[in-house]
N, CA, C and O of each residue as an XYZ file, in Angstrom:
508
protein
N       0.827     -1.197      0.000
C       0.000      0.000      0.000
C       0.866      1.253      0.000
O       0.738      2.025     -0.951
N       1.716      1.529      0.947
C       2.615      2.614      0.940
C       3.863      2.368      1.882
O       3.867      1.456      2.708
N       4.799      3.139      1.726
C       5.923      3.178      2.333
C       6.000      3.707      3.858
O       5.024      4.072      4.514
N       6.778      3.693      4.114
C       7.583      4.529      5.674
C       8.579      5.088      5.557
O       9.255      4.474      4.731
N       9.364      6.398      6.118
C      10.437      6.690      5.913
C      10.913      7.064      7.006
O      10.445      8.104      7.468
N      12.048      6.313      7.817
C      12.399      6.726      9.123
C      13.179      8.074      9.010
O      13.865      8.265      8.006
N      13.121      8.791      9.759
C      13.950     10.430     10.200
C      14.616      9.925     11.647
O      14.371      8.926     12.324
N      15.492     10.944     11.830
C      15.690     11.285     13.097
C      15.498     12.739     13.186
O      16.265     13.314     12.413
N      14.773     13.506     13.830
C      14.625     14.415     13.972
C      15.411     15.465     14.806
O      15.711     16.614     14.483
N      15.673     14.790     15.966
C      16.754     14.811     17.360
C      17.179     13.521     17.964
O      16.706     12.422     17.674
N      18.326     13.813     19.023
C      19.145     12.853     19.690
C      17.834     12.273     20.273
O      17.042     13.124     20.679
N      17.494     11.085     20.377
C      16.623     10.194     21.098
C      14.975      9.757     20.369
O      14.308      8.762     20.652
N      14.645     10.790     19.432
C      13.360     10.802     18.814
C      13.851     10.492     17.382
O      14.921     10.651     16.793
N      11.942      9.691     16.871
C      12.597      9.246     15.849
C      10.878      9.494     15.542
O      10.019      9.732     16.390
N      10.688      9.350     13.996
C       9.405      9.636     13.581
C       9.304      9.021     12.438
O      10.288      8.516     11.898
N       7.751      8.973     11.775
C       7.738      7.757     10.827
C       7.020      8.492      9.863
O       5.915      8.748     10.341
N       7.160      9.029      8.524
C       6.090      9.648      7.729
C       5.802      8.409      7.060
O       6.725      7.628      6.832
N       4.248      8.060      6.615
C       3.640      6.962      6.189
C       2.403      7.444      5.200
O       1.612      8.387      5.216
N       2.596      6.523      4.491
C       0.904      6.415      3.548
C      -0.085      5.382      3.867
O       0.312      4.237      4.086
N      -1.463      5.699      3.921
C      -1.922      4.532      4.090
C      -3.724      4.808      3.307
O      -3.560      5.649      2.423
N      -4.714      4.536      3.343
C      -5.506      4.542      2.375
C      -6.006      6.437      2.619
O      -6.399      7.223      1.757
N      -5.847      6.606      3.692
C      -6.475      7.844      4.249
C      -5.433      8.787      3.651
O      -5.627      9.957      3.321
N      -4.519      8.229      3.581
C      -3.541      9.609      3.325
C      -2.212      9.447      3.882
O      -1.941      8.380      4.433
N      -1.384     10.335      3.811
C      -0.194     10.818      4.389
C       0.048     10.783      5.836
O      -0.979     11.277      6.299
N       0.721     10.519      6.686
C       0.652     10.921      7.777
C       1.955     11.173      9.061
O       2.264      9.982      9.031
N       2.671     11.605      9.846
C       3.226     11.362     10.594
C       3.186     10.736     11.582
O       2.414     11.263     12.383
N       3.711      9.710     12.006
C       3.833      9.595     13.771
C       5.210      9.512     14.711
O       6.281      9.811     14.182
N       5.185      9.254     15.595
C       6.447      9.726     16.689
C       5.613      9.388     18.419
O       4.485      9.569     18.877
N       6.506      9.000     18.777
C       6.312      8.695     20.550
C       6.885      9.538     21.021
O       7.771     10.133     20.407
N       6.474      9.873     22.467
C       6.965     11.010     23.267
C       6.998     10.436     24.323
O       6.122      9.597     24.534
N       8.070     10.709     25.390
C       8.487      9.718     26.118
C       7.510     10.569     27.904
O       7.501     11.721     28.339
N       7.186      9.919     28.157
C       5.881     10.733     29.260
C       7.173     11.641     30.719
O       7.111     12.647     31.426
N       8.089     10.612     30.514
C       9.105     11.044     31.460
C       9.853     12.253     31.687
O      10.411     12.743     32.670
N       9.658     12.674     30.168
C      10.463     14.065     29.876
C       8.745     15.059     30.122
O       8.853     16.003     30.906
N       7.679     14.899     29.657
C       6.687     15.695     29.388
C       5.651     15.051     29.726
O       5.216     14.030     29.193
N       4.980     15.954     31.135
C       3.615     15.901     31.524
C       2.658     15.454     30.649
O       2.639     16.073     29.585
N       1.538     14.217     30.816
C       0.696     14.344     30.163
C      -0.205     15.433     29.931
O      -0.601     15.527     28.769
N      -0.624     16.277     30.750
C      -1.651     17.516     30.168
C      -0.327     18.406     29.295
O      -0.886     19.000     28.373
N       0.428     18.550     29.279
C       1.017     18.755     28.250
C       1.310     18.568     26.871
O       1.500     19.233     25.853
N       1.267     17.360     27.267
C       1.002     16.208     25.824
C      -0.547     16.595     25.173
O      -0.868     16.823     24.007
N      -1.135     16.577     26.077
C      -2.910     16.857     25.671
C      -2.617     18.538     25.327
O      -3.088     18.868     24.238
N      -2.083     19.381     25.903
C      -2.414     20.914     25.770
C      -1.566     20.950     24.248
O      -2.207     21.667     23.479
N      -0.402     20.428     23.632
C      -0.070     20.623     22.516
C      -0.727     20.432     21.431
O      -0.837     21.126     20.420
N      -1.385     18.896     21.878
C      -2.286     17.947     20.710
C      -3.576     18.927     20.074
O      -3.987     19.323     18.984
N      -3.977     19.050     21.841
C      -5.175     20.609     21.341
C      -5.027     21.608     20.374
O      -5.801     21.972     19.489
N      -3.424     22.161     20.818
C      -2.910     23.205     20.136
C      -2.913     22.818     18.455
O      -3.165     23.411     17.406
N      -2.620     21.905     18.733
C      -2.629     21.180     16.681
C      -3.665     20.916     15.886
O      -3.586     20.623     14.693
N      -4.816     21.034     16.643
C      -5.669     20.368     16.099
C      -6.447     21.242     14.640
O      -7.155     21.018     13.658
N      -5.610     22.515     15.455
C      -6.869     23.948     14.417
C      -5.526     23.463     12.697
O      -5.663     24.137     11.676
N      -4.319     22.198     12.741
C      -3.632     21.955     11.557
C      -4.202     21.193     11.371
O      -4.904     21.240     10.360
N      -4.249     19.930     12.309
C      -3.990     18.683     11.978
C      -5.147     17.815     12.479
O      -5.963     18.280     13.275
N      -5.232     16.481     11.993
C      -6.382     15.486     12.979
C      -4.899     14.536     13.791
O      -4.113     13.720     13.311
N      -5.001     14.987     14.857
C      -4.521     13.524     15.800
C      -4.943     12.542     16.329
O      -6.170     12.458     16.375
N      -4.389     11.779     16.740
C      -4.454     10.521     16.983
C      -3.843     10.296     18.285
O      -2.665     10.527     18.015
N      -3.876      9.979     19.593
C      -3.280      9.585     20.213
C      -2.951      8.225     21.041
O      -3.829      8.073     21.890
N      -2.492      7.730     21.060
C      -2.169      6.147     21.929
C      -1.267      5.696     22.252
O      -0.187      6.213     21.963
N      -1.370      4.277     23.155
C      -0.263      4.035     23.882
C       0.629      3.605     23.223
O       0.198      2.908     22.305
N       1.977      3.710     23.258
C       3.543      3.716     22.622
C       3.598      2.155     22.428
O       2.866      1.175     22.567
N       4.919      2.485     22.015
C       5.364      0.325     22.129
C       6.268     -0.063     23.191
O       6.746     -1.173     23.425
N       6.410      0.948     23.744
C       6.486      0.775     25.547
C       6.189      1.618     26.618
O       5.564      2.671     26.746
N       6.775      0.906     27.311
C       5.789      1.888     28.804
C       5.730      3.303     28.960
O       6.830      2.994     29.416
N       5.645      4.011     29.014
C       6.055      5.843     29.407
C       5.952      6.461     28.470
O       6.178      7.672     28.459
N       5.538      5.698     27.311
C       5.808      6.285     25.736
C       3.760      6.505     25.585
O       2.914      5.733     26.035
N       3.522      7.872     24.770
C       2.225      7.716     23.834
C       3.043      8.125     22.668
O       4.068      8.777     22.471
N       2.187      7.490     21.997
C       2.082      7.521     20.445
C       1.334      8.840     19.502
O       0.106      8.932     19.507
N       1.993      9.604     18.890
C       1.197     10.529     18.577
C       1.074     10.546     16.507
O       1.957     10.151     15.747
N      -0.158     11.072     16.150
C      -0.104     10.923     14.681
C      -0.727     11.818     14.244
O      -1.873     11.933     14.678
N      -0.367     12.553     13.485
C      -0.730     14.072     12.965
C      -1.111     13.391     11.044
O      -0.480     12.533     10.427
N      -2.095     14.036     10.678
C      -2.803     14.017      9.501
C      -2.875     15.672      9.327
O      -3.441     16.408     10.135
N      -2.279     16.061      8.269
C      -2.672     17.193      7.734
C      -4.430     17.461      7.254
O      -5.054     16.700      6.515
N      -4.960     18.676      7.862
C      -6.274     18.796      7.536
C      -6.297     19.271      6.038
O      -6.781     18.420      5.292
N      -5.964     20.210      5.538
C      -5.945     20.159      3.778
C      -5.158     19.357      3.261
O      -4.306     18.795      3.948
N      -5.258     19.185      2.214
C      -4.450     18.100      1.136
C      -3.735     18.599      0.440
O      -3.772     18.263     -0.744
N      -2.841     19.550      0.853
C      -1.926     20.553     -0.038
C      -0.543     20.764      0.212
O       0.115     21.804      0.259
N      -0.168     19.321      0.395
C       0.833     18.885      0.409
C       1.792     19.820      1.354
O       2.886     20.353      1.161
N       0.889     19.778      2.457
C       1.248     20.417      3.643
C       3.063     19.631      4.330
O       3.395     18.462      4.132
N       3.585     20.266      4.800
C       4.983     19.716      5.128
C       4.549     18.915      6.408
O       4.483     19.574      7.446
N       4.183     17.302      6.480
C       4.547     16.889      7.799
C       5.597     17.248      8.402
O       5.356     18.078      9.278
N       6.918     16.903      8.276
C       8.100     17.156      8.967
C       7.837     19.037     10.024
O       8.105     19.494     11.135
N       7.216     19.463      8.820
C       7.474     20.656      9.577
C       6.089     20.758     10.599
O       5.956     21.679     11.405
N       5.362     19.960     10.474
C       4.059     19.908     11.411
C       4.299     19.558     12.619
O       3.948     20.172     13.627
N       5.170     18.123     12.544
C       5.632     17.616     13.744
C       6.786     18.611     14.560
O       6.961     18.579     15.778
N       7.462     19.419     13.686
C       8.121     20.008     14.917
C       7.816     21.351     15.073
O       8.606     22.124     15.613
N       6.183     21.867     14.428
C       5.454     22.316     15.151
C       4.928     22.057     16.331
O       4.862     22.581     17.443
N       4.671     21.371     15.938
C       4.244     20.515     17.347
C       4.734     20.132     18.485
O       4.142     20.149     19.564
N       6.381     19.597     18.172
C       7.400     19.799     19.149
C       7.683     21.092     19.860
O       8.247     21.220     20.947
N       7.285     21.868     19.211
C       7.861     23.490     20.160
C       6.242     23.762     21.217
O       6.137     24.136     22.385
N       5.165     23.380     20.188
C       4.449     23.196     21.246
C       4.430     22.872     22.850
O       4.285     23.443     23.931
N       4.719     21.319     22.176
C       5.371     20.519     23.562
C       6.374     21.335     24.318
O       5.772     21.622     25.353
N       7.319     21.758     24.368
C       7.902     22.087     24.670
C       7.524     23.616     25.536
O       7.816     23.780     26.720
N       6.882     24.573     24.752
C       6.221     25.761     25.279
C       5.191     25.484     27.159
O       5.086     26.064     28.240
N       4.619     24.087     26.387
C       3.201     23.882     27.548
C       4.116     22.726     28.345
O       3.606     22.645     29.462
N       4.834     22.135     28.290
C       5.841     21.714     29.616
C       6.467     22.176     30.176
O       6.854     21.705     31.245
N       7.055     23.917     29.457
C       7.790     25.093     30.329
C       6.817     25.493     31.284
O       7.013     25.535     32.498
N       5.394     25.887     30.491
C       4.482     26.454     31.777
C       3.823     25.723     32.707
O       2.957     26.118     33.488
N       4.426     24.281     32.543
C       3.892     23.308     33.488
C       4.574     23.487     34.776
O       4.141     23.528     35.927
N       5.888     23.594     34.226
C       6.838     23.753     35.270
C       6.831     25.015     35.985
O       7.076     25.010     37.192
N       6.512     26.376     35.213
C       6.324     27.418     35.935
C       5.250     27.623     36.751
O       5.346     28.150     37.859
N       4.333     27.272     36.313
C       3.380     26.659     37.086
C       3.112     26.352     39.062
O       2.547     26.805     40.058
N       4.189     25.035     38.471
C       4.580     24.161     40.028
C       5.071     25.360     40.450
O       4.467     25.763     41.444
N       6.168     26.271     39.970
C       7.350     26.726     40.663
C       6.706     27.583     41.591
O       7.001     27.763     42.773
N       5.685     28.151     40.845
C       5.406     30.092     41.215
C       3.405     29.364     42.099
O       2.528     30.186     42.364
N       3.245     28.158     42.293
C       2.264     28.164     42.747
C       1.704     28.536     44.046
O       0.512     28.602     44.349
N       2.819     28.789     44.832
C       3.025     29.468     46.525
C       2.679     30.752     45.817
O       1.552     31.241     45.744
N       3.599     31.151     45.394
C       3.948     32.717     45.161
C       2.186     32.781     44.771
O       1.404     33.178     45.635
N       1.803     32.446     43.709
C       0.100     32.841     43.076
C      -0.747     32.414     44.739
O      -1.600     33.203     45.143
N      -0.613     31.905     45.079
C      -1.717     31.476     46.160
C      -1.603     32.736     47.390
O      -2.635     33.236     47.837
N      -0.258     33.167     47.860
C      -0.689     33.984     48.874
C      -1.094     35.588     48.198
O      -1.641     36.512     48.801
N      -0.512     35.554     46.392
C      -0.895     36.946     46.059
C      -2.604     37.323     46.089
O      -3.294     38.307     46.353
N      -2.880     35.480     45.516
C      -4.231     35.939     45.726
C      -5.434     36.126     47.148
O      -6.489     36.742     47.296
N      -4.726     35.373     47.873
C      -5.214     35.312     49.312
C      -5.514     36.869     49.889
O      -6.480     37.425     50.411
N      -4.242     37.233     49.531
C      -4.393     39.110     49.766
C      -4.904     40.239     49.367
O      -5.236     41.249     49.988
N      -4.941     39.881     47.952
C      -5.788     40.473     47.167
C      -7.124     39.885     47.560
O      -7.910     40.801     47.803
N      -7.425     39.222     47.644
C      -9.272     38.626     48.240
C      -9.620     38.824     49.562
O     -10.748     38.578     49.989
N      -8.601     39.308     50.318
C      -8.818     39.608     51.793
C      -8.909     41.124     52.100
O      -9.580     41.641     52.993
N      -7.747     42.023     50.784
C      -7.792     43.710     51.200
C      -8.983     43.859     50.832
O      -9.663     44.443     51.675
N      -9.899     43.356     49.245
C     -11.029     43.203     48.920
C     -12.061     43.309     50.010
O     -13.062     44.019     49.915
N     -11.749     42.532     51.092
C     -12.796     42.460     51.942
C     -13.683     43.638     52.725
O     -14.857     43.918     52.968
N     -11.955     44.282     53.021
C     -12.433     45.655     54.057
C     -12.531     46.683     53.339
O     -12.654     47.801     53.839
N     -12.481     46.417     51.740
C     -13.066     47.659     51.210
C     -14.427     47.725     51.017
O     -14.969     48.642     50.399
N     -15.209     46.462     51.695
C     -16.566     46.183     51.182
C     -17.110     45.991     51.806
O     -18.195     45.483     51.523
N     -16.602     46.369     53.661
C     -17.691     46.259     54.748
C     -17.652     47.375     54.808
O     -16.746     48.206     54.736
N     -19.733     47.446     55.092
C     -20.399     49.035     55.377
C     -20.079     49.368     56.528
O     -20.737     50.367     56.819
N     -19.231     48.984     57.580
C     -19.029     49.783     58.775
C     -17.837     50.595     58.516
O     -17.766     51.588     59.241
N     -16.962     50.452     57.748
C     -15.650     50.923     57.283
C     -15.511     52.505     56.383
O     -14.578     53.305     56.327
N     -16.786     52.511     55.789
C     -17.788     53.199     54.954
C     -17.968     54.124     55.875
O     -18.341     53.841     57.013
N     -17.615     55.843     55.302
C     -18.092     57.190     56.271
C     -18.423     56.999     57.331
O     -18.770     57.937     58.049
């Protein structure tokens, strides 16, 4: 039916452009160890307004499987889809991490801000 053509894209990743009755397509595993799953999900999202994905479990443990289909047929660049997609990944696992980091810091800013709130809004405080 159609071919495969292995890439290496980077040190450790490897990706597969394929034909099959549907069409063209990419896939590639992402290793869960390096990148949060809602990460994995917040990129896939991010792709979707390109591509139709696919997601599932790898051919081993820690690994999903990801597969990008170009939505027009205009001989859209997989290669360059997938590492669209990679910077994705990469963007929404930075703010995963900033996230964790700064989540003290967000919790008492808002605590304070919802508490000065308070005494500006009792009527005894008022003229």
């Amino acid at each position: 039916m159609g071919g495969t053509l292995q890439e290496v894209p980077a040190e450790g990743a490897s990706w597969s452009v394929c034909t099959d009755q549907l069409g063209q397509f990419i896939s590639f595993e992402i290793d869960t160890t390096l990148f949060e799953k809602a990460a994995i999900f917040k990129a896939s999202y991010w792709g979707t307004e390109r591509a139709y994905l696919y997601l599932s479990q790898g051919n081993a443990e820690g690994q999903i499987k990801v597969e990008l289909r170009p939505k027009k047929i205009d001989h859209t660049d997989l290669r360059e889809l997938a590492r669209e997609f990679f910077n994705a990944l990469i963007d929404h696992q930075t703010r995963q991490i900033v996230f964790k980091e700064t989540s003290l810091e967000r919790d008492v800013l808002l605590a304070k801000a919802f508490s000065a709130g308070r005494t500006h809004l009792d009527p005894s405080t008022l003229g």
